[in-house]
SEFIZA-3560 file (N, C-alpha, C; in Angstrom, 3 decimals):
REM SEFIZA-3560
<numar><xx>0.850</xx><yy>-1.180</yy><zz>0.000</zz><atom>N</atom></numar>
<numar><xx>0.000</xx><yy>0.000</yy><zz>0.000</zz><atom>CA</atom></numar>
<numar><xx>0.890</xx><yy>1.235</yy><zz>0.000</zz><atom>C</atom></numar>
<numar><xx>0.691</xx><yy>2.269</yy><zz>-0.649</zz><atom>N</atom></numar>
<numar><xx>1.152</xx><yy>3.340</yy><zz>-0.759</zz><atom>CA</atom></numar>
<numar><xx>0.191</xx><yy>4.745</yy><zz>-0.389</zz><atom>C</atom></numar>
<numar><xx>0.960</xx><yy>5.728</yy><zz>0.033</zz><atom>N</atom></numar>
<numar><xx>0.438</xx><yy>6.662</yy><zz>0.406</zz><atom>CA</atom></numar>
<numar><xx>0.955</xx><yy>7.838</yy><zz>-0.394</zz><atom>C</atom></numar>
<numar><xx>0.246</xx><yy>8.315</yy><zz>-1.093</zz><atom>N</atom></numar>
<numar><xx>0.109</xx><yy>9.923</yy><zz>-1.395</zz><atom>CA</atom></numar>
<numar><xx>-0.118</xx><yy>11.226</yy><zz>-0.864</zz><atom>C</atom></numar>
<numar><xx>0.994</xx><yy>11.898</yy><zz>-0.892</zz><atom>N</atom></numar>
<numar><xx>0.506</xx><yy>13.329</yy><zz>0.258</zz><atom>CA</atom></numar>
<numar><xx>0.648</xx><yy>14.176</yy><zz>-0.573</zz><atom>C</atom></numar>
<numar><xx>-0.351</xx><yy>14.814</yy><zz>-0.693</zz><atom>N</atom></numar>
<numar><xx>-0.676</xx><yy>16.143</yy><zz>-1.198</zz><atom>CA</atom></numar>
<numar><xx>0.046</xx><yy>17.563</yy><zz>-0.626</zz><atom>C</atom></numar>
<numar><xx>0.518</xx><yy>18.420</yy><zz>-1.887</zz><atom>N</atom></numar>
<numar><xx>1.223</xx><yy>19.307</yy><zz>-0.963</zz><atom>CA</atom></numar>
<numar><xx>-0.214</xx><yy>20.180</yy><zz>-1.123</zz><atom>C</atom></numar>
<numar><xx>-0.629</xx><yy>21.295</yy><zz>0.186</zz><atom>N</atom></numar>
<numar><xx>-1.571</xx><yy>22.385</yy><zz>0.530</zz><atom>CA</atom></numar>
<numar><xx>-0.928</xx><yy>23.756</yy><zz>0.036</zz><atom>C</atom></numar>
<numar><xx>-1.134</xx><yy>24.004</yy><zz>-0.420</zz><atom>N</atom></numar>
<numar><xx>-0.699</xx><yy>25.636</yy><zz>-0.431</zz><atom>CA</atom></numar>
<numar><xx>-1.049</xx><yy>26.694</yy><zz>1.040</zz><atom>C</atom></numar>
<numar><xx>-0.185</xx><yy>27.727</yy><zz>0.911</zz><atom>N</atom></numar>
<numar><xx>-0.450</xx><yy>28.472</yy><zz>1.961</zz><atom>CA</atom></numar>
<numar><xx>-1.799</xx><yy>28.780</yy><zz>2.269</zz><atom>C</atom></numar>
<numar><xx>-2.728</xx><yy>28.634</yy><zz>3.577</zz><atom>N</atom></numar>
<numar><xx>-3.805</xx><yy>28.784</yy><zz>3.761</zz><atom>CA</atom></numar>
<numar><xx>-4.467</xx><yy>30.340</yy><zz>3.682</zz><atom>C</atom></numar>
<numar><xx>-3.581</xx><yy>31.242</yy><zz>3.983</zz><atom>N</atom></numar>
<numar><xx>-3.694</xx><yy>32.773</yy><zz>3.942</zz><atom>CA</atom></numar>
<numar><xx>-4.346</xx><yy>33.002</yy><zz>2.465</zz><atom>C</atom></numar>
<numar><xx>-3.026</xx><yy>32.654</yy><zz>1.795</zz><atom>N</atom></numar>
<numar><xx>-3.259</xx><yy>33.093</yy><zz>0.154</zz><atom>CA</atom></numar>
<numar><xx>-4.204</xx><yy>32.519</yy><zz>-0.795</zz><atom>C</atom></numar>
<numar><xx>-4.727</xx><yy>31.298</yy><zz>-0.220</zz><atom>N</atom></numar>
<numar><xx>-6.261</xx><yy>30.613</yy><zz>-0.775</zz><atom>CA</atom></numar>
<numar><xx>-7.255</xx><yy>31.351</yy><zz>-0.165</zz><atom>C</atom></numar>
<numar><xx>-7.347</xx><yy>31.688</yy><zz>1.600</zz><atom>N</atom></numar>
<numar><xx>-8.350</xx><yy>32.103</yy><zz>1.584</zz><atom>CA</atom></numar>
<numar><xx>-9.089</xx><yy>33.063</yy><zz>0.888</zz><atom>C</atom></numar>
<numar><xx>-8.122</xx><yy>34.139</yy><zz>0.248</zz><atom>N</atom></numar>
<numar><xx>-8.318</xx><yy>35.304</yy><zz>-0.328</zz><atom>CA</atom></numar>
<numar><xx>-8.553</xx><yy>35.148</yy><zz>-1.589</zz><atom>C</atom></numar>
<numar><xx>-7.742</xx><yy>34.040</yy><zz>-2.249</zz><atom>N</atom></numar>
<numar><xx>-7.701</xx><yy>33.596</yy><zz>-3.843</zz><atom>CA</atom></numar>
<numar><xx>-8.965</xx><yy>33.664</yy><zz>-3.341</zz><atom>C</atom></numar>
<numar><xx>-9.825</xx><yy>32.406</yy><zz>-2.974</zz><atom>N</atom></numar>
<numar><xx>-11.432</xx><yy>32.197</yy><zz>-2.851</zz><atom>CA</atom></numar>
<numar><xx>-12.326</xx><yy>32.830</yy><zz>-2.747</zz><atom>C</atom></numar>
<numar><xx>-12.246</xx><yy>33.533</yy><zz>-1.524</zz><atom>N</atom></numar>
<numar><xx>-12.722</xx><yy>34.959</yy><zz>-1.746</zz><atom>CA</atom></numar>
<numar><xx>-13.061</xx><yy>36.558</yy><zz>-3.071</zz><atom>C</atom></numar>
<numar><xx>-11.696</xx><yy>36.621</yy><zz>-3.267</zz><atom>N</atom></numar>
<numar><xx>-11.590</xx><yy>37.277</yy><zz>-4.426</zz><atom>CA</atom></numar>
<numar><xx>-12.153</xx><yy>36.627</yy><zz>-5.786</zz><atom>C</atom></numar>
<numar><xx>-12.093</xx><yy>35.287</yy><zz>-6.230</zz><atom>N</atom></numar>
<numar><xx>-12.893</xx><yy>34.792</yy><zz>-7.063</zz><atom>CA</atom></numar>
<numar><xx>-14.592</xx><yy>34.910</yy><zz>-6.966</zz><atom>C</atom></numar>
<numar><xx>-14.759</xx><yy>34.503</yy><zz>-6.066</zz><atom>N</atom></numar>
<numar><xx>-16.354</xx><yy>34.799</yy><zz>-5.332</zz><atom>CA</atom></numar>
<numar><xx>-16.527</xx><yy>36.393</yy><zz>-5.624</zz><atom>C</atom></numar>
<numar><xx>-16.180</xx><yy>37.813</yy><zz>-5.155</zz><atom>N</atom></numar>
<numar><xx>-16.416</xx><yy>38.636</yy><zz>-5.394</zz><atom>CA</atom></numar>
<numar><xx>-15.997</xx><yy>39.288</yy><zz>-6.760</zz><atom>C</atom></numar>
<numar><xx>-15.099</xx><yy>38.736</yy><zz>-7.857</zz><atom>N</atom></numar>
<numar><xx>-15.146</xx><yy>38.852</yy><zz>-8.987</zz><atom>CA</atom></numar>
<numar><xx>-16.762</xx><yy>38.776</yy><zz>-9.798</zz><atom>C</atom></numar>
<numar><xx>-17.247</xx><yy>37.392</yy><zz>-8.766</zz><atom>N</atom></numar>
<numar><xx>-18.891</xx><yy>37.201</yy><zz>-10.033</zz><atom>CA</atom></numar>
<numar><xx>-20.147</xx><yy>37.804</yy><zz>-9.114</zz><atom>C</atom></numar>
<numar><xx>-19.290</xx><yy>38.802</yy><zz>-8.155</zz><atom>N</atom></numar>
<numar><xx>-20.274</xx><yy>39.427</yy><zz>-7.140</zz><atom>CA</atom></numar>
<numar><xx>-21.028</xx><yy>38.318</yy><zz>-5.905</zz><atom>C</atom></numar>
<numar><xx>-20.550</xx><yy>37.511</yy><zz>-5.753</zz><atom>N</atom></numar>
<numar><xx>-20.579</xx><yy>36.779</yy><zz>-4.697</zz><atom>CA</atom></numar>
<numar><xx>-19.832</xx><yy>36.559</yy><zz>-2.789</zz><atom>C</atom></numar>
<numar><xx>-21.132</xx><yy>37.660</yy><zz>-2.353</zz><atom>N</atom></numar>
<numar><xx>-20.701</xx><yy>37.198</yy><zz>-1.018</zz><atom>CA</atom></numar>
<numar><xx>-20.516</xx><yy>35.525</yy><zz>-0.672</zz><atom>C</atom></numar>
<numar><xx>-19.483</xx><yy>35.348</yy><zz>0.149</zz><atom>N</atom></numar>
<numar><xx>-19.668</xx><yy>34.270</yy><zz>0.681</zz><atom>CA</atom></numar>
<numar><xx>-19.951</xx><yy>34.277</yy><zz>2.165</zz><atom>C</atom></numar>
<numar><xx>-19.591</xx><yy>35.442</yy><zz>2.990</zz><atom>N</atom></numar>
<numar><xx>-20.318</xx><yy>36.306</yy><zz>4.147</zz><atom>CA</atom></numar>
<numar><xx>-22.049</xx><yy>35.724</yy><zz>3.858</zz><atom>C</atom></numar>
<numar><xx>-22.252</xx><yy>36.401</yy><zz>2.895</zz><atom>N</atom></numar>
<numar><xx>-23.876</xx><yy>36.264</yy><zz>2.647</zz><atom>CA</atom></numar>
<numar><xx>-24.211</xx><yy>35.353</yy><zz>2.745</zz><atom>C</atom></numar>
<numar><xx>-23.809</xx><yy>33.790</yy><zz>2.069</zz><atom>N</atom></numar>
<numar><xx>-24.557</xx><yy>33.046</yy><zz>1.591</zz><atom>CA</atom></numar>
<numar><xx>-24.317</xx><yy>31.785</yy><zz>2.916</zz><atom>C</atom></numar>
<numar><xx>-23.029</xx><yy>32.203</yy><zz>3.983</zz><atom>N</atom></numar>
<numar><xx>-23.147</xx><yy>32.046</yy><zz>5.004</zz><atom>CA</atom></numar>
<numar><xx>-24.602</xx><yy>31.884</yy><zz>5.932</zz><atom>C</atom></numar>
<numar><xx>-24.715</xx><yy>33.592</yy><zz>5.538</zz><atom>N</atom></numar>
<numar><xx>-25.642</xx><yy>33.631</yy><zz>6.499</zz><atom>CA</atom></numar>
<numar><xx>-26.887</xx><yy>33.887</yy><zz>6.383</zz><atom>C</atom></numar>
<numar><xx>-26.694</xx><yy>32.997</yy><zz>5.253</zz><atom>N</atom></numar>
<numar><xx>-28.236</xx><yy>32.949</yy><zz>4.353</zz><atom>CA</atom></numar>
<numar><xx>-28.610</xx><yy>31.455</yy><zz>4.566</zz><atom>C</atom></numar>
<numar><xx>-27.269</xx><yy>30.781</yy><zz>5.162</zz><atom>N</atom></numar>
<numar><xx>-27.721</xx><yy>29.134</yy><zz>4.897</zz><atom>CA</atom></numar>
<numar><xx>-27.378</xx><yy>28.273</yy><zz>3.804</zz><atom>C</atom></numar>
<numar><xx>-27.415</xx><yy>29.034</yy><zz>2.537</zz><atom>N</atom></numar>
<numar><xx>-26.714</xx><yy>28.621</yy><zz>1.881</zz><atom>CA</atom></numar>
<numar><xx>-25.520</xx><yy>27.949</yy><zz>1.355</zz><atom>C</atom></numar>
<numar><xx>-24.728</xx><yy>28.576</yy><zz>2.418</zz><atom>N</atom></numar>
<numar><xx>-23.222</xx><yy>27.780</yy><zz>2.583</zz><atom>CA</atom></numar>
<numar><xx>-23.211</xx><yy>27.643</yy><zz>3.933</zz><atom>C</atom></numar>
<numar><xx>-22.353</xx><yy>26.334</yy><zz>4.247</zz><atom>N</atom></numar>
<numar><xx>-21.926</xx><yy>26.109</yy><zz>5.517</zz><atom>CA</atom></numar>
<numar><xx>-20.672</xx><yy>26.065</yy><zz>5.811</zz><atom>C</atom></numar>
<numar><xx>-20.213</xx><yy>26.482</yy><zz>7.186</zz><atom>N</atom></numar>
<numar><xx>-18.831</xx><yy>26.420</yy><zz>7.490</zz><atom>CA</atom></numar>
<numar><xx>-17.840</xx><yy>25.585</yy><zz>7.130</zz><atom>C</atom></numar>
<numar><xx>-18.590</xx><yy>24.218</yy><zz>6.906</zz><atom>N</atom></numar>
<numar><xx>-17.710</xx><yy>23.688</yy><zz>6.462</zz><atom>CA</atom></numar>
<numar><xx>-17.519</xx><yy>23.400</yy><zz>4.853</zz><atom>C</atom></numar>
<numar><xx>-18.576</xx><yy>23.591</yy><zz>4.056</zz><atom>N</atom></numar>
<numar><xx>-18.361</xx><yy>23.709</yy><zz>3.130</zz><atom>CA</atom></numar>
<numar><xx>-17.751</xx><yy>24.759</yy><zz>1.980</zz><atom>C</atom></numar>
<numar><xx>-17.564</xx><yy>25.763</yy><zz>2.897</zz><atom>N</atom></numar>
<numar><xx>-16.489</xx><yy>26.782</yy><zz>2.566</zz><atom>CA</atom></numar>
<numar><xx>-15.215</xx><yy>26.482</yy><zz>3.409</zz><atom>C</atom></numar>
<numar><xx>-14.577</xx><yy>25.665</yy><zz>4.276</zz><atom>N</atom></numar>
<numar><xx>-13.496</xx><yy>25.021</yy><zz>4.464</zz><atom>CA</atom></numar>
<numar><xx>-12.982</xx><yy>24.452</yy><zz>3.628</zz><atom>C</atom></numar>
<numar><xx>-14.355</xx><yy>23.535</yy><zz>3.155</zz><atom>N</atom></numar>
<numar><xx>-13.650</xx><yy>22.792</yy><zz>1.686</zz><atom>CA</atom></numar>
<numar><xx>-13.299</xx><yy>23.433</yy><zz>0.726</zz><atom>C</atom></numar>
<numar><xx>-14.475</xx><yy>24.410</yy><zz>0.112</zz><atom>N</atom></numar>
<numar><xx>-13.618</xx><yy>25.203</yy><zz>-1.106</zz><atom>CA</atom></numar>
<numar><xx>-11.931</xx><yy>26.125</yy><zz>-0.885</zz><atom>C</atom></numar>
<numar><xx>-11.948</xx><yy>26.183</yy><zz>0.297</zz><atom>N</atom></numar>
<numar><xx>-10.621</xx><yy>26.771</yy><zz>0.710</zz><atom>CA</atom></numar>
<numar><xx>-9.543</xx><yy>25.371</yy><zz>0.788</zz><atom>C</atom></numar>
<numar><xx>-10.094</xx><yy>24.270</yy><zz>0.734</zz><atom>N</atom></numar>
<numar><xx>-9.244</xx><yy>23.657</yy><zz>0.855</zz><atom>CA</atom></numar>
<numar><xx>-8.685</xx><yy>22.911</yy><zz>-0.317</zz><atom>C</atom></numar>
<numar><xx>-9.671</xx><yy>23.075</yy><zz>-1.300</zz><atom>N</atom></numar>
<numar><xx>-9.612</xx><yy>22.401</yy><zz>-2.653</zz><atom>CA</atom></numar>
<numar><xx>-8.910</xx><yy>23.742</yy><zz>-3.373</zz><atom>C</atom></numar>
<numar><xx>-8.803</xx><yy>24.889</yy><zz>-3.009</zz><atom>N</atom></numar>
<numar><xx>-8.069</xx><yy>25.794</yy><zz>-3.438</zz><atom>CA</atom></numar>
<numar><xx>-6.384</xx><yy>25.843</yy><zz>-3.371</zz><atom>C</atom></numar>
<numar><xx>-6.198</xx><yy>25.170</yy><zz>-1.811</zz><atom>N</atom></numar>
<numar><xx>-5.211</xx><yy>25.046</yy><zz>-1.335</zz><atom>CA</atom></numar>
<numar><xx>-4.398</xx><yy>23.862</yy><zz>-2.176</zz><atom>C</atom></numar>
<numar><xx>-5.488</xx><yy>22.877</yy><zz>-3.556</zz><atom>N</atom></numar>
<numar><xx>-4.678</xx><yy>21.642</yy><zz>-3.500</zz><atom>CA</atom></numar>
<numar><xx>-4.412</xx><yy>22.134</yy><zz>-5.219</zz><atom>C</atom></numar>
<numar><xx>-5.269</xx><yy>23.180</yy><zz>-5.214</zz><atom>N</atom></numar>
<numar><xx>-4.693</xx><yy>23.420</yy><zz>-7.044</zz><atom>CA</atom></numar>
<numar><xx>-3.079</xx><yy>24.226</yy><zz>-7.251</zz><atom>C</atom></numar>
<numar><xx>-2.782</xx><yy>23.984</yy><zz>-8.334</zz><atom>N</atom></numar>
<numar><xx>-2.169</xx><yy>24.135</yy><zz>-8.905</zz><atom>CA</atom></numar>
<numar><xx>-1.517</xx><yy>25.596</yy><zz>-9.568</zz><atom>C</atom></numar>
<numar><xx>-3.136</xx><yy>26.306</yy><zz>-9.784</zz><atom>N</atom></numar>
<numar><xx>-3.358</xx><yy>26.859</yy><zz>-10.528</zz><atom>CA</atom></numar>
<numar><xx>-3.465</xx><yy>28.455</yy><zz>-10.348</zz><atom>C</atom></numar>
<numar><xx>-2.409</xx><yy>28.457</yy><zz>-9.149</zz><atom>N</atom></numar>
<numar><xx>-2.544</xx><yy>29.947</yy><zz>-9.097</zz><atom>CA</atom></numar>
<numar><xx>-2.263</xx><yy>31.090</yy><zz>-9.740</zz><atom>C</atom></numar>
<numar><xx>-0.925</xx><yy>31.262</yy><zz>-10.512</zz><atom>N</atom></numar>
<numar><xx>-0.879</xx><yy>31.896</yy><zz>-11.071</zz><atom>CA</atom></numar>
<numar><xx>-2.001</xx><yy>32.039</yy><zz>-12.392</zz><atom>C</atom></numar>
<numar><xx>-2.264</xx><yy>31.257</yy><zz>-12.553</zz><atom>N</atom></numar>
<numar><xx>-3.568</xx><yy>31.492</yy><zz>-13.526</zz><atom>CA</atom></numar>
<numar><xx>-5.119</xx><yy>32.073</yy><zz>-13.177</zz><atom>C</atom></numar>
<numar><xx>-5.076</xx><yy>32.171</yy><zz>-12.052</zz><atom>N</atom></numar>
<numar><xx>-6.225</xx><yy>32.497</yy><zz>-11.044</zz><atom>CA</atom></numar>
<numar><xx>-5.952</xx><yy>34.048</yy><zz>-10.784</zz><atom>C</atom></numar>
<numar><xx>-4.553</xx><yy>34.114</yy><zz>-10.257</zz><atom>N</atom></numar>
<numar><xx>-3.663</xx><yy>35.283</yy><zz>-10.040</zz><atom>CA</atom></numar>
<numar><xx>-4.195</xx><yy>36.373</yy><zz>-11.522</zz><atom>C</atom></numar>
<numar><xx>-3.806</xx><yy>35.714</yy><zz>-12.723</zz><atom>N</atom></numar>
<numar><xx>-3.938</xx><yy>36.699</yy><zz>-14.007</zz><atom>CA</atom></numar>
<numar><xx>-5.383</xx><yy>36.652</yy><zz>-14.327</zz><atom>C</atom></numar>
<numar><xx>-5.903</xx><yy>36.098</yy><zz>-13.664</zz><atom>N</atom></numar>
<numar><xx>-7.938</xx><yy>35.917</yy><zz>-14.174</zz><atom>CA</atom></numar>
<numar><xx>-8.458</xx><yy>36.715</yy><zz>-13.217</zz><atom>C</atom></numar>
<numar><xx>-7.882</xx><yy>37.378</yy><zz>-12.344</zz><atom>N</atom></numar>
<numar><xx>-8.161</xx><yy>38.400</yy><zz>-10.943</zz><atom>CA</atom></numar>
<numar><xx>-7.902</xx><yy>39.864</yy><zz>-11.593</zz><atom>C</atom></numar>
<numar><xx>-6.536</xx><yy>39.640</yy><zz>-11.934</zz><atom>N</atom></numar>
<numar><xx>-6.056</xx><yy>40.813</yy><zz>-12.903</zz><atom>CA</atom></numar>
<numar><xx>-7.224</xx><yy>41.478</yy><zz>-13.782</zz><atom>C</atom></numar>
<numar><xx>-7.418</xx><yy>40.296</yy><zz>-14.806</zz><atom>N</atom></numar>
<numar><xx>-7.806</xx><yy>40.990</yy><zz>-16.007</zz><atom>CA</atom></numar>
<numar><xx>-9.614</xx><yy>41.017</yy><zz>-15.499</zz><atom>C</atom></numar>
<numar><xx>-9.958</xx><yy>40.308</yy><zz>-14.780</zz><atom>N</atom></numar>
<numar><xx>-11.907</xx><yy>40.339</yy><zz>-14.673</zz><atom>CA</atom></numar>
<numar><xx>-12.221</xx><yy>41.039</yy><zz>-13.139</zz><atom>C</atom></numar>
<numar><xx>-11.330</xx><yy>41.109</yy><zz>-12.670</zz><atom>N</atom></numar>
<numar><xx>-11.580</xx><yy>41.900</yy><zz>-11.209</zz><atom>CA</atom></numar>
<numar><xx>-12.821</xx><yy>42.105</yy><zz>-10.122</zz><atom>C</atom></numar>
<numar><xx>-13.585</xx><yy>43.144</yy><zz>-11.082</zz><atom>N</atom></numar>
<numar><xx>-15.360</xx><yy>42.833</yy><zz>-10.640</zz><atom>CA</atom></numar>
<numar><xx>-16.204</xx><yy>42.735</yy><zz>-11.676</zz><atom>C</atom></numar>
<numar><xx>-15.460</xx><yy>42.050</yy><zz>-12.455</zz><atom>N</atom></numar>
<numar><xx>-16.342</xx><yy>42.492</yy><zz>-13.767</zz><atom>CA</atom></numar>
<numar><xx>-17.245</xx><yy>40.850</yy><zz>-14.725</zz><atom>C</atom></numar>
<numar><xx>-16.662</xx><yy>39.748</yy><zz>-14.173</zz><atom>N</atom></numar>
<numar><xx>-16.985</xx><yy>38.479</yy><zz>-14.315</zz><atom>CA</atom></numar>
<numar><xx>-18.465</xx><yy>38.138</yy><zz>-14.010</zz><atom>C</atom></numar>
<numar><xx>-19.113</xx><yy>37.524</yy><zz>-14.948</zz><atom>N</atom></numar>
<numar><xx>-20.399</xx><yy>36.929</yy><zz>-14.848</zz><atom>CA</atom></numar>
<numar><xx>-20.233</xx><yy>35.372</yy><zz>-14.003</zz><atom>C</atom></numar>
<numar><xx>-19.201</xx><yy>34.480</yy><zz>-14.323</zz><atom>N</atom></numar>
<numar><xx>-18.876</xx><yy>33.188</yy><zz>-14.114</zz><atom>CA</atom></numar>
<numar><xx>-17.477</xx><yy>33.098</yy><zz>-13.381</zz><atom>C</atom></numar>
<numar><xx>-16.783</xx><yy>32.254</yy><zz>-12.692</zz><atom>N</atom></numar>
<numar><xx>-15.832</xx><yy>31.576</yy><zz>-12.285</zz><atom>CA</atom></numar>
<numar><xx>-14.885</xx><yy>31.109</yy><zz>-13.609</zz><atom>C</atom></numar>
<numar><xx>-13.975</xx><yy>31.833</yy><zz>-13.390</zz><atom>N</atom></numar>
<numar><xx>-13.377</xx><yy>30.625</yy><zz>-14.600</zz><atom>CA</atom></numar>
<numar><xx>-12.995</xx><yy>29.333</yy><zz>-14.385</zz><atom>C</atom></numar>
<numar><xx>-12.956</xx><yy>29.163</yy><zz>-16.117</zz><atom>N</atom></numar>
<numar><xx>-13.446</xx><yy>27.556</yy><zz>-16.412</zz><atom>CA</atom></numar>
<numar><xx>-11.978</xx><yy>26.720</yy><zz>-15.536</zz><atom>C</atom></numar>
<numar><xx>-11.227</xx><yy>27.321</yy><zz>-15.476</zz><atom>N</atom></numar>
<numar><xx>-9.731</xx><yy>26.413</yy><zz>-14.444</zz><atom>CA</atom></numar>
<numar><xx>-10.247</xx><yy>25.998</yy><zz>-12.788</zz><atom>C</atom></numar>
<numar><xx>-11.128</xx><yy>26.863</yy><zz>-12.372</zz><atom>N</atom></numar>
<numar><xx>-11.183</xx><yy>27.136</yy><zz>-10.711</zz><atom>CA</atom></numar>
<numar><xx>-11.703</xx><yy>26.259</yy><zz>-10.304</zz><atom>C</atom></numar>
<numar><xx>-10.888</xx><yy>25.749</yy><zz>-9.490</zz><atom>N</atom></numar>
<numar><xx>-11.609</xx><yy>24.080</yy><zz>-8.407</zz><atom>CA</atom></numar>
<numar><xx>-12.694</xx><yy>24.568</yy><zz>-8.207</zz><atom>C</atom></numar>
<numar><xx>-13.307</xx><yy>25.534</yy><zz>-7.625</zz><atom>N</atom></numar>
<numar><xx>-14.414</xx><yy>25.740</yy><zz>-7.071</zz><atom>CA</atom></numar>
<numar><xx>-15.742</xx><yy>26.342</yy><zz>-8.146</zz><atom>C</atom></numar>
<numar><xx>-14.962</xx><yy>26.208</yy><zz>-9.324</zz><atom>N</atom></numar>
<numar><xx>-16.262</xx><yy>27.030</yy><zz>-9.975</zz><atom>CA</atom></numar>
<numar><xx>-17.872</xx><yy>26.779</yy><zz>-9.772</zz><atom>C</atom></numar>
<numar><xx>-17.731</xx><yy>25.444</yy><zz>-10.336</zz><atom>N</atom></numar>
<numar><xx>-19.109</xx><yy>24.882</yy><zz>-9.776</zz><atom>CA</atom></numar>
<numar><xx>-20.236</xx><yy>25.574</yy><zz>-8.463</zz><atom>C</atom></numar>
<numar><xx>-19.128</xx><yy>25.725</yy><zz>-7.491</zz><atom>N</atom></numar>
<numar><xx>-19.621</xx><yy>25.575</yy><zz>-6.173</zz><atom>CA</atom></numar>
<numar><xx>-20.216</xx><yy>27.160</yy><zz>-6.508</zz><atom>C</atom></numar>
<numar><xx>-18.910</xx><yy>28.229</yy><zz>-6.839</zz><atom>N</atom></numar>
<numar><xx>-19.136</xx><yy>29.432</yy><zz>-7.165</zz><atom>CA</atom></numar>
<numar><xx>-20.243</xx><yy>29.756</yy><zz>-7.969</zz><atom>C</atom></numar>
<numar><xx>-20.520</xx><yy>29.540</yy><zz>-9.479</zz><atom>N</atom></numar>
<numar><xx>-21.120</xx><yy>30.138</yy><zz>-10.000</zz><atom>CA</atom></numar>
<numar><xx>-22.608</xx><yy>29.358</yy><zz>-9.707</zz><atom>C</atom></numar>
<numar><xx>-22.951</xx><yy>28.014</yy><zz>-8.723</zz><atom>N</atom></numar>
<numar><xx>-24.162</xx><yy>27.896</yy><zz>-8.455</zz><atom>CA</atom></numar>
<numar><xx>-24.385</xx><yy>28.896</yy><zz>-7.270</zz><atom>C</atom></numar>
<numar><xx>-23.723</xx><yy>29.176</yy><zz>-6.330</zz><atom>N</atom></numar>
<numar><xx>-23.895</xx><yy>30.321</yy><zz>-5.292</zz><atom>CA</atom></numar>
<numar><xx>-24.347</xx><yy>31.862</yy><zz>-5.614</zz><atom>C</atom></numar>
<numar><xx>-23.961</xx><yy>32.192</yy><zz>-7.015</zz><atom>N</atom></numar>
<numar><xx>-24.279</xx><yy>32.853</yy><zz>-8.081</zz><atom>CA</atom></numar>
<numar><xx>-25.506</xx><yy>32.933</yy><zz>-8.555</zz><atom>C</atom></numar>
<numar><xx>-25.787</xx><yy>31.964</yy><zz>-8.623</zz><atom>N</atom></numar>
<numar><xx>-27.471</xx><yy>31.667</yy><zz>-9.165</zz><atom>CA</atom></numar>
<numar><xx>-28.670</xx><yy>31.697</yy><zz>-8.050</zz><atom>C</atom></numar>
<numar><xx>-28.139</xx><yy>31.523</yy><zz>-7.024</zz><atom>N</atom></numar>
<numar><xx>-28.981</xx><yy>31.111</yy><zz>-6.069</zz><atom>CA</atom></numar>
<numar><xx>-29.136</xx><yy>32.393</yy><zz>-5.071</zz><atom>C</atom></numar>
<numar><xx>-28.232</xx><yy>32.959</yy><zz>-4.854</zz><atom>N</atom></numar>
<numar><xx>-28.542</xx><yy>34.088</yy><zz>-3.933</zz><atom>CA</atom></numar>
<numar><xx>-28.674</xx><yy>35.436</yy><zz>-5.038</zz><atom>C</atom></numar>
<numar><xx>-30.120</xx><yy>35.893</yy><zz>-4.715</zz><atom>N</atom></numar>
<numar><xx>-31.003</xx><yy>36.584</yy><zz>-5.544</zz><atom>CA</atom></numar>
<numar><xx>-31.267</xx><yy>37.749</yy><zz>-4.235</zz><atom>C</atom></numar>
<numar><xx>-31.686</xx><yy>39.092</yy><zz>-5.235</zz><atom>N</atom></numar>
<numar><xx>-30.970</xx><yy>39.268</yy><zz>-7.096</zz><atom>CA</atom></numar>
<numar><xx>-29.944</xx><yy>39.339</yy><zz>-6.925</zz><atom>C</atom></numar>
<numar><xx>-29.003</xx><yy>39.193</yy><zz>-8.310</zz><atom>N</atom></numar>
<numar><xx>-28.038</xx><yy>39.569</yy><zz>-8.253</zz><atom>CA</atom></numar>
<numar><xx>-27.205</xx><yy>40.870</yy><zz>-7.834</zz><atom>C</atom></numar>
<numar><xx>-26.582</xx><yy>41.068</yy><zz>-7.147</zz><atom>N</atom></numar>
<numar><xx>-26.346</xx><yy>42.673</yy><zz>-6.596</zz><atom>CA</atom></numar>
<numar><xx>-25.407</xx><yy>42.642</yy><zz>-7.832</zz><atom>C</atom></numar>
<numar><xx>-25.301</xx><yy>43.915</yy><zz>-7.894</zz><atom>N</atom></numar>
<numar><xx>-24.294</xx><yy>44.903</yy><zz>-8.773</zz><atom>CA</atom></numar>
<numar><xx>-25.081</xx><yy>44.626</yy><zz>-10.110</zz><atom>C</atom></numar>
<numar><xx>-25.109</xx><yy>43.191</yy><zz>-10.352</zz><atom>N</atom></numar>
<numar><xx>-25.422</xx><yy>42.696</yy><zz>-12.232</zz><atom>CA</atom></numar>
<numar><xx>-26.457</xx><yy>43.611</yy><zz>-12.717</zz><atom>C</atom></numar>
<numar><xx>-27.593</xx><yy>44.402</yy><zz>-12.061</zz><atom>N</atom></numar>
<numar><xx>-28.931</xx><yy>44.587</yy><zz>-12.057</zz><atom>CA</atom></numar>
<numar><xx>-29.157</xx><yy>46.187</yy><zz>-11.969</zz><atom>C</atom></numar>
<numar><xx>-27.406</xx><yy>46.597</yy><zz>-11.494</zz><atom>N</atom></numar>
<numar><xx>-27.675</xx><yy>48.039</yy><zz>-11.301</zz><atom>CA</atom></numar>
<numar><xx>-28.361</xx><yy>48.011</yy><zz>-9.677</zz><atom>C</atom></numar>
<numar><xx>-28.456</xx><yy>47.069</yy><zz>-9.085</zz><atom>N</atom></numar>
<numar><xx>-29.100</xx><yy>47.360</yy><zz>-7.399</zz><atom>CA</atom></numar>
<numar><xx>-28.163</xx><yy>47.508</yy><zz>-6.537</zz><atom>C</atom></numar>
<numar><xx>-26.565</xx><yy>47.014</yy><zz>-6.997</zz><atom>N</atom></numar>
<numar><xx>-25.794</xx><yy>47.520</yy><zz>-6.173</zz><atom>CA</atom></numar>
<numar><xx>-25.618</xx><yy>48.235</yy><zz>-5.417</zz><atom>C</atom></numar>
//
């Protein structure tokens, strides 16, 4: 039997990657907290599946160039899924609608 260990990335710099992706497509995750929508631990996980990609610098230049301006998660982001259904679900959309 063999064991595989995953290296984590720094936990600081995911939390924020995650974050900052989430508020790129106008997504509190504060909100959807405390809307029920998300649970503590299931935003552990997306921080933690953040922590196991790869893909930061590419996340890094997709922050750059879409900032607040993104409809969707990009298509690379472990978490997109999680993101752009959190997106859909917590209504209306702020900012998209001009209710910002």
């Amino acid at each position: 039997m063999t064991a595989t260990i995953a290296y984590l990335g720094d936990v600081t710099r995911h939390f924020w990657l995650t974050r900052s992706v989430a508020r790129a497509i106008d997504v509190s995750l504060a909100e959807a907290m405390g809307t029920g929508i998300l649970s503590a631990a299931d935003y552990a996980g997306m921080v933690t599946r953040c922590r196991m990609c790869p893909l930061v610098a590419d996340c890094q230049a997709w922050l750059a160039e879409h900032g607040g301006s993104a409809t969707q998660a990009p298509d690379h982001c472990v978490n997109a899924g999680v993101l752009n259904t959190l997106a859909a679900q917590l209504d209306p959309p702020r900012g998209r609608a001009g209710n910002g």
